[in-house]
N, CA, C and O atoms as a MOPAC input file, in Angstrom:
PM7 MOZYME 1SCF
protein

 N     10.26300 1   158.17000 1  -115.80200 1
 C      9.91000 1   157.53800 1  -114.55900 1
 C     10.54700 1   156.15500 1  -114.52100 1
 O     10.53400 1   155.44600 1  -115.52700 1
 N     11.12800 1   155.74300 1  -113.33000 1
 C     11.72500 1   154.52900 1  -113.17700 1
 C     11.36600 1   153.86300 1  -112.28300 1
 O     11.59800 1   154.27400 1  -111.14600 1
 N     10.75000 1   152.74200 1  -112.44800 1
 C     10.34500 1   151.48400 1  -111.32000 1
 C     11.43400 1   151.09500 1  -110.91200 1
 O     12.36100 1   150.86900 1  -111.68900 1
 N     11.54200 1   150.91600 1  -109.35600 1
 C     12.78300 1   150.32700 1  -108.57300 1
 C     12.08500 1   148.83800 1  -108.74300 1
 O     11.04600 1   148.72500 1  -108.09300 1
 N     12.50300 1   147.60900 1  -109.55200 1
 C     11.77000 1   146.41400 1  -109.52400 1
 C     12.62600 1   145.72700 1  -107.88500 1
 O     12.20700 1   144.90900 1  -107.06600 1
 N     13.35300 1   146.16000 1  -107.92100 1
 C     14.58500 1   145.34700 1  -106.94600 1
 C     13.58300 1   145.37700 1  -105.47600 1
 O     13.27000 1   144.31500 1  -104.93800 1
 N     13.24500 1   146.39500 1  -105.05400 1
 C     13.48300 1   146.65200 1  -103.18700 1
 C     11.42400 1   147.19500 1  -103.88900 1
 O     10.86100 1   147.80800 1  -104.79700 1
 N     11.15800 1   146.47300 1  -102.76100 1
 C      9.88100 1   146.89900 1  -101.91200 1
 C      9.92800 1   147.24600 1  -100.62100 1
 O     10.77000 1   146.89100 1   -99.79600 1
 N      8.97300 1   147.97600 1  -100.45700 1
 C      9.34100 1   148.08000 1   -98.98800 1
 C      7.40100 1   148.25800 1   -98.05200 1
 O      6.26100 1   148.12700 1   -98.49700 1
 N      7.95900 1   148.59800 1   -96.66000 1
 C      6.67000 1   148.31400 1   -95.82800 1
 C      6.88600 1   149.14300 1   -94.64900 1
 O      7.99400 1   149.42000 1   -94.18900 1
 N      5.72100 1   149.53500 1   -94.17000 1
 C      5.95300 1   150.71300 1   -93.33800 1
 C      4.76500 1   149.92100 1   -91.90600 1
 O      3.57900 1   149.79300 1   -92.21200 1
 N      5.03100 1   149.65500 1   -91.06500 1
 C      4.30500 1   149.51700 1   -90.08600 1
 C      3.95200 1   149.83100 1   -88.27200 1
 O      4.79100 1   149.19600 1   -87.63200 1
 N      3.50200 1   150.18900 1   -87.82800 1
 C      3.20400 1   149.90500 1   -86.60100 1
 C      2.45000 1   149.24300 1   -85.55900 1
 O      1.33000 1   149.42800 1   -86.03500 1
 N      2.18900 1   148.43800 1   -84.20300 1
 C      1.50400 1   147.93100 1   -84.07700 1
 C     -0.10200 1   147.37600 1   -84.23000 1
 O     -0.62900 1   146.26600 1   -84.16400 1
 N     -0.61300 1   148.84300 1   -84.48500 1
 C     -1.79900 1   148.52800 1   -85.17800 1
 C     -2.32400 1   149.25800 1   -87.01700 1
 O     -3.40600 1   149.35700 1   -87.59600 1
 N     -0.62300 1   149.69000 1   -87.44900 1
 C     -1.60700 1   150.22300 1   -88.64600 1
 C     -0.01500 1   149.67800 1   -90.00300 1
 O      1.11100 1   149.38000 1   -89.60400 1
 N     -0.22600 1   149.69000 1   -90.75200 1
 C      0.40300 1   149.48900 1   -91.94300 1
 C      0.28600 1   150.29100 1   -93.38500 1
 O     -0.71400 1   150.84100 1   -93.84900 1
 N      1.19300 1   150.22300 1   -93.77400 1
 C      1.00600 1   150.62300 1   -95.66300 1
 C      0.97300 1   149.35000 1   -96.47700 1
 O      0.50600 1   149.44000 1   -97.61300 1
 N      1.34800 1   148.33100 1   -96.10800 1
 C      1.36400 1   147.49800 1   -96.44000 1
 C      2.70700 1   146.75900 1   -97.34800 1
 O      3.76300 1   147.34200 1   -97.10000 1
 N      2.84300 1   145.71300 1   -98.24000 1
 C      4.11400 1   146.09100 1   -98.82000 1
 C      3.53900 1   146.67500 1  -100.23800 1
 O      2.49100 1   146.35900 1  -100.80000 1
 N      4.86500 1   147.93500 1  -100.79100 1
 C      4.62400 1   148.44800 1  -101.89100 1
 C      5.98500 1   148.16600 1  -102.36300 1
 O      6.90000 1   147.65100 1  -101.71900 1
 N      5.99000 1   148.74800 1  -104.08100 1
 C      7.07000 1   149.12000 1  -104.90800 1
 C      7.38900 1   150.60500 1  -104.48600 1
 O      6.58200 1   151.39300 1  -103.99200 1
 N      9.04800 1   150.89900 1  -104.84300 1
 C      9.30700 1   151.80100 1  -104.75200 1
 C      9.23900 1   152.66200 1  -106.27700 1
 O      8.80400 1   151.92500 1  -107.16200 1
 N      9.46100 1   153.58000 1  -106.59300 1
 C      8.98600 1   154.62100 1  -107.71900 1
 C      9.82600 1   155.54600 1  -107.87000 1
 O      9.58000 1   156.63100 1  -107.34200 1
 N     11.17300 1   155.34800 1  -108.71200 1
 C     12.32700 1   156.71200 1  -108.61400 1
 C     11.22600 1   158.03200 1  -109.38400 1
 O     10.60200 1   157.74600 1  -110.40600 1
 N     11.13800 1   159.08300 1  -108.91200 1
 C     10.44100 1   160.08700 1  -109.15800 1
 C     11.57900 1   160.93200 1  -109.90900 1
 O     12.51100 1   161.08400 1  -109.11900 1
 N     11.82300 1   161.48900 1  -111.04400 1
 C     12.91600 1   162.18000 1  -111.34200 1
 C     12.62900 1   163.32000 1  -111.35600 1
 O     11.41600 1   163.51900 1  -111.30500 1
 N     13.42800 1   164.42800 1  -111.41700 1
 C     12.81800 1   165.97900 1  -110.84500 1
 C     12.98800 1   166.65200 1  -112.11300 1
 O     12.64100 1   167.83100 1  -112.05500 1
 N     13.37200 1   166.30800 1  -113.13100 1
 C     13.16500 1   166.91000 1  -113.93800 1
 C     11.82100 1   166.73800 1  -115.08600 1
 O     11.73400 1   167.00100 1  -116.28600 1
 N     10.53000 1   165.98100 1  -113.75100 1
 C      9.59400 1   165.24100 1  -113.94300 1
 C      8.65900 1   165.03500 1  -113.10300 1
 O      8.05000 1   163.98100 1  -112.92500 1
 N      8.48400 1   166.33300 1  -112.40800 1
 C      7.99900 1   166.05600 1  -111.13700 1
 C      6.08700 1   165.69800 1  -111.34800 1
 O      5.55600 1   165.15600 1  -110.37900 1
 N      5.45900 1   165.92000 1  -112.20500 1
 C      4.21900 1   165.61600 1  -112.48700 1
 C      4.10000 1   164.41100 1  -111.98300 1
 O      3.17600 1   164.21200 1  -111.19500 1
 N      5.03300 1   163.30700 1  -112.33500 1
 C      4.83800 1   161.63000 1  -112.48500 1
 C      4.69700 1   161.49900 1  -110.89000 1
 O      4.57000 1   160.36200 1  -110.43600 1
 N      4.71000 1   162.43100 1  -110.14500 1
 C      4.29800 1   161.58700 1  -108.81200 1
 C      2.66600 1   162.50000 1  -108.52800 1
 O      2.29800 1   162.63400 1  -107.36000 1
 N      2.28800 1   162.74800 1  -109.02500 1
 C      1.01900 1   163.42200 1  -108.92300 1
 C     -0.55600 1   162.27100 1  -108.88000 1
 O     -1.73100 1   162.41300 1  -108.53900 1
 N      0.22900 1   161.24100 1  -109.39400 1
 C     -0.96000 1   159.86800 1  -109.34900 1
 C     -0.95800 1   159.28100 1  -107.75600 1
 O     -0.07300 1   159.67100 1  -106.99400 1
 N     -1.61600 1   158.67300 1  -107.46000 1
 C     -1.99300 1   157.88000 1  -106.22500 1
 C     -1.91700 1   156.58900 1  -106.43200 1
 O     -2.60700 1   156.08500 1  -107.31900 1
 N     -1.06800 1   155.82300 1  -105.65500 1
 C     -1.14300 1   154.26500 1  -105.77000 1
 C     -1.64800 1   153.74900 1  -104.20500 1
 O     -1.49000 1   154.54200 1  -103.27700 1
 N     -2.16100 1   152.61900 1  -103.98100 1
 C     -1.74900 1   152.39600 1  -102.58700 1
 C     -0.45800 1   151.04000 1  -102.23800 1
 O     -0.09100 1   150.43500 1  -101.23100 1
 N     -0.11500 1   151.03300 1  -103.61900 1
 C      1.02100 1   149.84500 1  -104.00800 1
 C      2.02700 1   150.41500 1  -104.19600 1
 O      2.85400 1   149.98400 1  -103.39200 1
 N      2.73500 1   151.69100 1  -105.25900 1
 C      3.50700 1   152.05400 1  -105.46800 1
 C      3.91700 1   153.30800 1  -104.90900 1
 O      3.06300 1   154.18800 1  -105.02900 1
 N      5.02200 1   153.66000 1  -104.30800 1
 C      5.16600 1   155.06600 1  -103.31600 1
 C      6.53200 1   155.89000 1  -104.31100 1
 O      7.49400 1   155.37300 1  -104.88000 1
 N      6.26400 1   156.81300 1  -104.24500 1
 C      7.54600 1   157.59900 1  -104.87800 1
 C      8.33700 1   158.00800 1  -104.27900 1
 O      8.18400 1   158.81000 1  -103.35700 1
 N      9.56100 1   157.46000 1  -104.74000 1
 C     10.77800 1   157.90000 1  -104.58600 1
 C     11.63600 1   158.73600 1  -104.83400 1
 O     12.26600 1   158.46900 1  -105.85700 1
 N     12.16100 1   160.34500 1  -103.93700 1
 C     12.76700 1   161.17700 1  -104.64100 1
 C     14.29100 1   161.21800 1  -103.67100 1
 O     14.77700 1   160.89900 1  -102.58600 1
 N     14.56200 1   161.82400 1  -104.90100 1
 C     16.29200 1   161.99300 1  -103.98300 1
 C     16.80900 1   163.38300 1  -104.44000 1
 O     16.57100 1   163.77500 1  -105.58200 1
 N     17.62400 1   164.24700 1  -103.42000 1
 C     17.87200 1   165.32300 1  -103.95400 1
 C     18.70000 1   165.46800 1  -103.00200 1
 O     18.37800 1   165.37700 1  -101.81800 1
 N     20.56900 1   165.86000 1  -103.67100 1
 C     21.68100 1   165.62100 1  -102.86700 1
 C     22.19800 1   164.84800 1  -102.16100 1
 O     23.09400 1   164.96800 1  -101.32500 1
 N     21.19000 1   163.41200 1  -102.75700 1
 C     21.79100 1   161.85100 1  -101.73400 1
 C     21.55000 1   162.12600 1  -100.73800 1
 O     22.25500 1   162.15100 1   -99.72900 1
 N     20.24900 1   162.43300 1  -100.93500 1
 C     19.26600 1   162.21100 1   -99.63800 1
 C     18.08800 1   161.47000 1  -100.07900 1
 O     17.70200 1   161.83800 1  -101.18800 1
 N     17.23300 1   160.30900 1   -99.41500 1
 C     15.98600 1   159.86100 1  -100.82300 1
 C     14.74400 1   159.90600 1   -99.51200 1
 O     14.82000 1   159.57600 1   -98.32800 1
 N     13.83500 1   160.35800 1  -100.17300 1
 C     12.74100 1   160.73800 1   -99.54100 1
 C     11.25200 1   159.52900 1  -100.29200 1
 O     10.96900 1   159.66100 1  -101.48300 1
 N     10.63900 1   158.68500 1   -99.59500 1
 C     10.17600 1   157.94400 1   -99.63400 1
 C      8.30400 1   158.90600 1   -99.20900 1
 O      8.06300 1   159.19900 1   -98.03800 1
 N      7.13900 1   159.27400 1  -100.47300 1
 C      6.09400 1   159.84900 1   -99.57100 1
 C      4.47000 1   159.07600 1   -99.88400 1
 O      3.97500 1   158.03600 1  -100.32000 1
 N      4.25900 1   159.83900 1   -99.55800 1
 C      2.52700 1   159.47500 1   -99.90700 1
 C      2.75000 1   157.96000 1   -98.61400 1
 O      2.78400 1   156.96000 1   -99.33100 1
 N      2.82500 1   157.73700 1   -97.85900 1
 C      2.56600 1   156.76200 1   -96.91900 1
 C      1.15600 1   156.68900 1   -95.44400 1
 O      1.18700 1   157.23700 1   -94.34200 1
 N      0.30600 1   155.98300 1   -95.92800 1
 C     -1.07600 1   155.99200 1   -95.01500 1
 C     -1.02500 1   154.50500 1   -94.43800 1
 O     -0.13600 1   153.69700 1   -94.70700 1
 N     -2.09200 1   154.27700 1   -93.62200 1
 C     -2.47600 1   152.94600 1   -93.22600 1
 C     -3.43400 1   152.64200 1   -94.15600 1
 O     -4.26900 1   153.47200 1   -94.51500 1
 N     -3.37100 1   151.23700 1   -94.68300 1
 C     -4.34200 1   150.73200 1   -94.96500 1
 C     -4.76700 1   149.36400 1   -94.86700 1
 O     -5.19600 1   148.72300 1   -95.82600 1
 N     -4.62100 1   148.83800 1   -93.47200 1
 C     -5.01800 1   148.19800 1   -92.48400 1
 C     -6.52900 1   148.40100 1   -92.09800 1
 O     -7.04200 1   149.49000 1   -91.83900 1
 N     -7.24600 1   147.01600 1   -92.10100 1
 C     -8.58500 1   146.76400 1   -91.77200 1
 C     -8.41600 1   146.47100 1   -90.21100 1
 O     -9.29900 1   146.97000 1   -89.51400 1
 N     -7.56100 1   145.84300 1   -89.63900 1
 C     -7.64100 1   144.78700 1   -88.26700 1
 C     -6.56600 1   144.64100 1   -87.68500 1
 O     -5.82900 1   144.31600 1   -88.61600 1
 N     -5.75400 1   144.65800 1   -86.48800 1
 C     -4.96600 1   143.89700 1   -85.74000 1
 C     -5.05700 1   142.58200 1   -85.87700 1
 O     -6.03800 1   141.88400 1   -85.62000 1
 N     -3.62600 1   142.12400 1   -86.44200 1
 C     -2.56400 1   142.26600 1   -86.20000 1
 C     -2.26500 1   142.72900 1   -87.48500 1
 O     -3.04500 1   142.58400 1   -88.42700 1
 N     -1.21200 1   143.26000 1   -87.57100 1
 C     -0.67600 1   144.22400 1   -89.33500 1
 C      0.55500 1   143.61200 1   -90.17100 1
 O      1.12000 1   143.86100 1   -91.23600 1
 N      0.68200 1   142.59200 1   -89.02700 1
 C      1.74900 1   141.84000 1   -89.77300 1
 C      1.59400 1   140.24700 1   -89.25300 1
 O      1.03500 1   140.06500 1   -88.17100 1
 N      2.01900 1   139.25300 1   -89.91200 1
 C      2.13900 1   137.74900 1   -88.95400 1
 C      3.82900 1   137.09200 1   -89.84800 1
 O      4.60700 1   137.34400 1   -90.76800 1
 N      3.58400 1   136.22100 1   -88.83300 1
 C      5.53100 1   135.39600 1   -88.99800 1
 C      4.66800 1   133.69900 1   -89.74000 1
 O      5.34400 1   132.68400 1   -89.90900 1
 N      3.59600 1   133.74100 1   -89.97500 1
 C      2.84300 1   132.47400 1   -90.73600 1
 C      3.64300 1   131.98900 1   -91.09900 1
 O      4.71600 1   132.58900 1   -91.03000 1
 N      3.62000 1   130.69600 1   -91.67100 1
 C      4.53100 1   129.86500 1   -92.65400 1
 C      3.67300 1   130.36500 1   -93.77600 1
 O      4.32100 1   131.10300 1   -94.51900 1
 N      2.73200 1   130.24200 1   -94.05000 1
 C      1.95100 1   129.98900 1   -95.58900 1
 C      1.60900 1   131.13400 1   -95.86900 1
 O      0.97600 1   131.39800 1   -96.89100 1
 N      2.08600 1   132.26900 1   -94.73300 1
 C      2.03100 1   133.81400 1   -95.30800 1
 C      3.50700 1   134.06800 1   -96.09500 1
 O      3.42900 1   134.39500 1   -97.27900 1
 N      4.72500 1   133.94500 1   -95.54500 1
 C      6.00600 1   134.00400 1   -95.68900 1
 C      6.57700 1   132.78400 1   -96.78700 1
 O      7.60700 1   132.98100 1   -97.43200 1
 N      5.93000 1   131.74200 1   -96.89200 1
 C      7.07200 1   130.93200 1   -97.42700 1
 C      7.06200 1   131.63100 1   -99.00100 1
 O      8.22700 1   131.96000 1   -99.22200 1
 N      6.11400 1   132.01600 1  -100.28900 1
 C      6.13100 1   132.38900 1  -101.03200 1
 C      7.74900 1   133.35800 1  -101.47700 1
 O      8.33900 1   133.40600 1  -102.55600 1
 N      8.06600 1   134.00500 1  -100.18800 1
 C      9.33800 1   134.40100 1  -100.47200 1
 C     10.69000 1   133.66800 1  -100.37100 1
 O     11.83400 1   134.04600 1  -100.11800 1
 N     10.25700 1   132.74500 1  -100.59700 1
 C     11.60000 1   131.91800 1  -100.28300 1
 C     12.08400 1   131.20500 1  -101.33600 1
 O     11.88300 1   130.00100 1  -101.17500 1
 N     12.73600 1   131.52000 1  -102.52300 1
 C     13.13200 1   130.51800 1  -103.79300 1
 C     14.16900 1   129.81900 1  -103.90800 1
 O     15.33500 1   130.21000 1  -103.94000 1
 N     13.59900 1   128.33100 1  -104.00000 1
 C     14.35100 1   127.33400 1  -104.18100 1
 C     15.46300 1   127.13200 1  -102.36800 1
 O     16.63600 1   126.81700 1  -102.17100 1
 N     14.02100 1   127.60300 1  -101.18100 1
 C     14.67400 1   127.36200 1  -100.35200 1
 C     15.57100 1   128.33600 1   -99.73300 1
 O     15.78900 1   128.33000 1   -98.52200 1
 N     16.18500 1   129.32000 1  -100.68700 1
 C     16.79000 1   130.35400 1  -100.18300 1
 C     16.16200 1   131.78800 1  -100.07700 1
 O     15.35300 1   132.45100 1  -100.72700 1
 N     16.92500 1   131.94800 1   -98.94000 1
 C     15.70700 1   133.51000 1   -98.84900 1
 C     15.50900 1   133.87700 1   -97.22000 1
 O     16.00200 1   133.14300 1   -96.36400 1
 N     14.98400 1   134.70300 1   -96.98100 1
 C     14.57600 1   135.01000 1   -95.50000 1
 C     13.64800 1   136.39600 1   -95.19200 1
 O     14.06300 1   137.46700 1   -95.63400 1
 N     12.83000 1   136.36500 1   -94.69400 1
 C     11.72400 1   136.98800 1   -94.35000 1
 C     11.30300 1   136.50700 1   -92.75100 1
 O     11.89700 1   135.50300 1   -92.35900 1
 N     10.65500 1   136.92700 1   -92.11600 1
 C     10.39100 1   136.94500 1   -90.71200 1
 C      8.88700 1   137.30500 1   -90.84500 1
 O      7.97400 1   136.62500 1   -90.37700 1
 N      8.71600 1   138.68800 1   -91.68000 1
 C      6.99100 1   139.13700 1   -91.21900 1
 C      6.78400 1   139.89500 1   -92.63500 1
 O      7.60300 1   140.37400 1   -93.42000 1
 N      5.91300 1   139.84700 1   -92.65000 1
 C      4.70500 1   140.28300 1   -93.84000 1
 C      3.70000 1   141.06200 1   -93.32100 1
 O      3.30000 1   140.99800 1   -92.15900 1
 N      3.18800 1   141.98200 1   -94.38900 1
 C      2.28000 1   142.77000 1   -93.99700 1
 C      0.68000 1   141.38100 1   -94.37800 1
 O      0.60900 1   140.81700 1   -95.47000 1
 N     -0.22100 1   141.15700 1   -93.39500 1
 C     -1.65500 1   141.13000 1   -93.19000 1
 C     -2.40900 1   141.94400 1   -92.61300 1
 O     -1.92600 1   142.80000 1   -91.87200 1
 N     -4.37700 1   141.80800 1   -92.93200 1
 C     -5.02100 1   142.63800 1   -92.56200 1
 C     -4.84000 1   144.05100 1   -92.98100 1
 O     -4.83900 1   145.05200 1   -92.26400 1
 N     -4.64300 1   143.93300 1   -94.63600 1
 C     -4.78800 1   145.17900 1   -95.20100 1
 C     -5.42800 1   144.74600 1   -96.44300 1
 O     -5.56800 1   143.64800 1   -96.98200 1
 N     -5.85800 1   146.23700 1   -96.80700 1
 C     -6.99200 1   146.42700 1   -97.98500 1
 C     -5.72400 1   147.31900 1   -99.21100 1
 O     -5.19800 1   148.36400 1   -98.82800 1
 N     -5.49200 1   146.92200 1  -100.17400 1
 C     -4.70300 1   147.42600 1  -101.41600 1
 C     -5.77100 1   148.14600 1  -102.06400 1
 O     -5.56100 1   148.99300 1  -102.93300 1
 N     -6.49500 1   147.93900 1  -101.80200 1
 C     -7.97900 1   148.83100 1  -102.75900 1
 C     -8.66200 1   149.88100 1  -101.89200 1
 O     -9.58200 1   150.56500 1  -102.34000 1
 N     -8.15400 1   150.01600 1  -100.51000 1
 C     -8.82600 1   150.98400 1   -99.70300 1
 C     -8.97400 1   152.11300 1  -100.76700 1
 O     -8.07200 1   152.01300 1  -101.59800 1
 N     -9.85200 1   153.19800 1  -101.02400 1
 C     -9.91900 1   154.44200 1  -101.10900 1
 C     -9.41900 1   155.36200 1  -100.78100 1
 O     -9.60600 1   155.70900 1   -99.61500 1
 N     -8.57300 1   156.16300 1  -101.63400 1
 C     -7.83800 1   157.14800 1  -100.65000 1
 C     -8.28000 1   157.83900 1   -99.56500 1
 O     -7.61200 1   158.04600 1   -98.55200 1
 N     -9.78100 1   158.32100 1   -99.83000 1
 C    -10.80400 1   159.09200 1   -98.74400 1
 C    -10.72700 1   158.29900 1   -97.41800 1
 O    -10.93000 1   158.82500 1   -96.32300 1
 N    -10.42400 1   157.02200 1   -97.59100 1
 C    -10.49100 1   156.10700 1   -96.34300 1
 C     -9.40000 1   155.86200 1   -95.86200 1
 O     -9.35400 1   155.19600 1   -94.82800 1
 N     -8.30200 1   156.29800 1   -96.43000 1
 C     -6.86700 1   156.41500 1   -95.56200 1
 C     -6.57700 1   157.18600 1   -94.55400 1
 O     -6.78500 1   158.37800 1   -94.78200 1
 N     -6.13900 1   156.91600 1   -93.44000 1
 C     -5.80700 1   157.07800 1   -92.39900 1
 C     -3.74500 1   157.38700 1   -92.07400 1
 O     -2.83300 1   156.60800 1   -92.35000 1
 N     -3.68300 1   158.33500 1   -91.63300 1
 C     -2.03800 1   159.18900 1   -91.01600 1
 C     -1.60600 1   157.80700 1   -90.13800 1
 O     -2.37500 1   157.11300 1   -89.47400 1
 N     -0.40300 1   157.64400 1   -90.29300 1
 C      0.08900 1   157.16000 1   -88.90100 1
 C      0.12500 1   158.28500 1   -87.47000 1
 O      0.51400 1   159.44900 1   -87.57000 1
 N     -0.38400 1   157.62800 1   -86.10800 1
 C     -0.03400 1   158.28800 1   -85.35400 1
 C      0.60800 1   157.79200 1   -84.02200 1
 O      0.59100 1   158.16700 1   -82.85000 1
 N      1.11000 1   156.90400 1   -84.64400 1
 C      2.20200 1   156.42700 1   -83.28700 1
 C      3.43200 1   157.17300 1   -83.42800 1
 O      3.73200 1   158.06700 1   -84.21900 1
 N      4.04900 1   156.64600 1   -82.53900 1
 C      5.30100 1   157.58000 1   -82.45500 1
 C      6.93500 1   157.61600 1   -82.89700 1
 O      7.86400 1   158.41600 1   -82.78800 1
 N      6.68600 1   156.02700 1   -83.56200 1
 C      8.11400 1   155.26600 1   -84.09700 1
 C      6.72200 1   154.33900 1   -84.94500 1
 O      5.60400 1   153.92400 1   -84.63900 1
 N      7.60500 1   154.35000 1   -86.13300 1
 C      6.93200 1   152.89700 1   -87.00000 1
 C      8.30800 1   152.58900 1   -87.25100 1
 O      9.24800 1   153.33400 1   -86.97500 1
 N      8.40700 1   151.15600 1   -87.93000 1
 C      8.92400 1   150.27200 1   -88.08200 1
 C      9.05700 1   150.03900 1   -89.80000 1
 O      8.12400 1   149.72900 1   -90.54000 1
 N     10.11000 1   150.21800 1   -90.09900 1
 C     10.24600 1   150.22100 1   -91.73000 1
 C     11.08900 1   149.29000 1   -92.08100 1
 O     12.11300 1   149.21500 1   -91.40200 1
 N     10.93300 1   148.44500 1   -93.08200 1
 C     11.50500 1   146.98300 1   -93.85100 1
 C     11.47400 1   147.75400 1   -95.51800 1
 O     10.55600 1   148.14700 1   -96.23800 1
 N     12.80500 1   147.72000 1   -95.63900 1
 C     13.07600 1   147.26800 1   -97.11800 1
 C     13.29800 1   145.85400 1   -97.81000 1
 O     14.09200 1   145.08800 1   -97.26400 1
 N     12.78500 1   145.53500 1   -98.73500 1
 C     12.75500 1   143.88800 1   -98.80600 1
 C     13.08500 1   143.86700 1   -99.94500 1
 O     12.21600 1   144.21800 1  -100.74200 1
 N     14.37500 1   143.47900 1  -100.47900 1
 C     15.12600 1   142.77200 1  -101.65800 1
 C     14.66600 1   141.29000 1  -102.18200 1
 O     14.84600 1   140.16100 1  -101.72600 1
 N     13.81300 1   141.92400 1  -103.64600 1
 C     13.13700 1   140.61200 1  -104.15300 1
 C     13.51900 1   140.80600 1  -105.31600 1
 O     13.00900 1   141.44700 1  -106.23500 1
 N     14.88700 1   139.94600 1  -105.20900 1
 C     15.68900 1   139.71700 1  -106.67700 1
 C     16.28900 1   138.27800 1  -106.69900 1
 O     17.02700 1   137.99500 1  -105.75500 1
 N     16.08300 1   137.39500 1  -107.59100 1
 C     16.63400 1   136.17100 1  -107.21000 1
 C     17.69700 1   135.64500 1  -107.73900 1
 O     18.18000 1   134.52100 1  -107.59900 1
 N     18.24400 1   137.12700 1  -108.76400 1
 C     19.23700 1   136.55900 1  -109.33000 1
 C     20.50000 1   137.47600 1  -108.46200 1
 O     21.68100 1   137.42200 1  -108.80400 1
 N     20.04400 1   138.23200 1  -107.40000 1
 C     21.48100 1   138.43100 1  -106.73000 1
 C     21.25400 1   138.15700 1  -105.22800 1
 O     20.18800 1   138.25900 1  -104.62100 1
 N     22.41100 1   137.80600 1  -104.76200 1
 C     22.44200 1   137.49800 1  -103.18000 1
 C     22.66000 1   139.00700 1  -102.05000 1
 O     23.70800 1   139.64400 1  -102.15700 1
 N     21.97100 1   139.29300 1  -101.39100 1
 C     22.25000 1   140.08200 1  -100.55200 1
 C     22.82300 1   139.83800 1   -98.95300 1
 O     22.14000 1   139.36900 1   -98.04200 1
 N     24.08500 1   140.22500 1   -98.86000 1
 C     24.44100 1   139.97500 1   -97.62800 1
 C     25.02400 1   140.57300 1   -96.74900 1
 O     26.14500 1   140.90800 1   -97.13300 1
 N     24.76100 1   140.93000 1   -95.55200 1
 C     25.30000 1   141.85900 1   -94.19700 1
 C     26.34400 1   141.00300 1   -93.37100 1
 O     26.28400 1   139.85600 1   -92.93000 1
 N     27.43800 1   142.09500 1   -93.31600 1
 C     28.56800 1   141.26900 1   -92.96900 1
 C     28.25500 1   142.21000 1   -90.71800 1
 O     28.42400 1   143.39700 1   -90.44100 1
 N     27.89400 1   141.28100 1   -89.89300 1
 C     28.28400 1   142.10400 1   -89.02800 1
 C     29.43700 1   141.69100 1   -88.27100 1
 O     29.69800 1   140.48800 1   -88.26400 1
 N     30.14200 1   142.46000 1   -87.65800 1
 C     31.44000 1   142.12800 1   -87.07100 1
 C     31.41300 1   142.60900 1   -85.65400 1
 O     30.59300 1   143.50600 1   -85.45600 1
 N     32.06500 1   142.25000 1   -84.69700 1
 C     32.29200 1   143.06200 1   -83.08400 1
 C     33.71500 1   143.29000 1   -83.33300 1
 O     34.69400 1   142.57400 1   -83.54800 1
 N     33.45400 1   144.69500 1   -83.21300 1
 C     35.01200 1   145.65500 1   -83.33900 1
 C     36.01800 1   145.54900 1   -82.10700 1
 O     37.24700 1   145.48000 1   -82.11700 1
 N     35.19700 1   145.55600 1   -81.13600 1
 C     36.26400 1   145.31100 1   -79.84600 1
 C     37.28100 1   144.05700 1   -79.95800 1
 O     36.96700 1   142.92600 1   -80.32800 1
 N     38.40500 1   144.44100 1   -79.61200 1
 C     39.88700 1   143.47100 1   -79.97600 1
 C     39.56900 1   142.74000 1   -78.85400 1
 O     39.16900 1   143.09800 1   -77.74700 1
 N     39.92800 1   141.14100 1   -79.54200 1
 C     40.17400 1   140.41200 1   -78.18400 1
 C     41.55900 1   139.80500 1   -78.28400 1
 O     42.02200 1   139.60500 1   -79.40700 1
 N     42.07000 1   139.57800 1   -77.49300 1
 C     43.36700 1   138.20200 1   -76.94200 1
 C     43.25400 1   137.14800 1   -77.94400 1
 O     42.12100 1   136.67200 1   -78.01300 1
 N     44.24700 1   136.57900 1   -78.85800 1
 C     44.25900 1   135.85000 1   -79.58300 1
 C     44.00100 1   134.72400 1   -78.92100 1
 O     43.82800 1   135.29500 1   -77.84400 1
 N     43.75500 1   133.10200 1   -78.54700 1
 C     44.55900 1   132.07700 1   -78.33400 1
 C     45.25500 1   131.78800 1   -78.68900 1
 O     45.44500 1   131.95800 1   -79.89300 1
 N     46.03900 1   131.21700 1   -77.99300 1
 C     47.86900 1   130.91500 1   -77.62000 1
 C     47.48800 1   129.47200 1   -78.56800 1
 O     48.36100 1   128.63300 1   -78.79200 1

């Protein structure tokens, strides 16, 4: 079994969340190791470079399921560098599984979040359409 330490991730919709968890490479020649229940850690399987992310519930007490706080967010920010926007609040990590609840909206909203401080992650975006140089 292999802990992804790198990428957490978070599953939300307007009123319900998973909150943020670790991811969990599940290996298949090992499939027992996902047979435990976390409400922190979710397993991760992949089969033909495809990766399947399961066990995902709400475990959200209250609206709102996420906030843009300073003193919720700044913790991710080291030595100043860093970026985050929203965080999961108004969830219970200890809910009971019996007390978990399905998503049933119709689109949730998924964040992978790279919490490594010894490498930089960066998205290059570009607009492909050609323009006219200046002369």
């Amino acid at each position: 079994m292999i802990v992804l330490h790198l990428i957490n991730g978070m599953v939300y919709t307007r009123h319900q969340s998973t909150g943020e968890f670790e991811l969990q490479y599940i290996n298949h020649l090992n499939e027992l190791d996902s047979i435990t229940w976390s409400n922190t850690v979710k397993p991760l399987q992949e089969w033909n470079k495809i990766y399947k992310v399961s066990d995902l519930q709400d475990i959200s007490t209250s609206s709102p399921v996420v906030t843009s706080n300073w003193s919720d967010i700044q913790s991710y920010y080291a030595n100043g560098q860093g970026y985050i926007d929203k965080v999961a609040t108004n969830v219970n990590i200890n809910m009971d599984q019996s007390d978990l609840r399905e998503f049933d909206d119709s689109y949730v909203n998924i964040r992978l979040i790279f919490n490594q401080d010894d490498y930089k992650l960066t998205m290059h975006i570009f607009d492909s359409m050609q323009f006219k140089s200046l002369p």
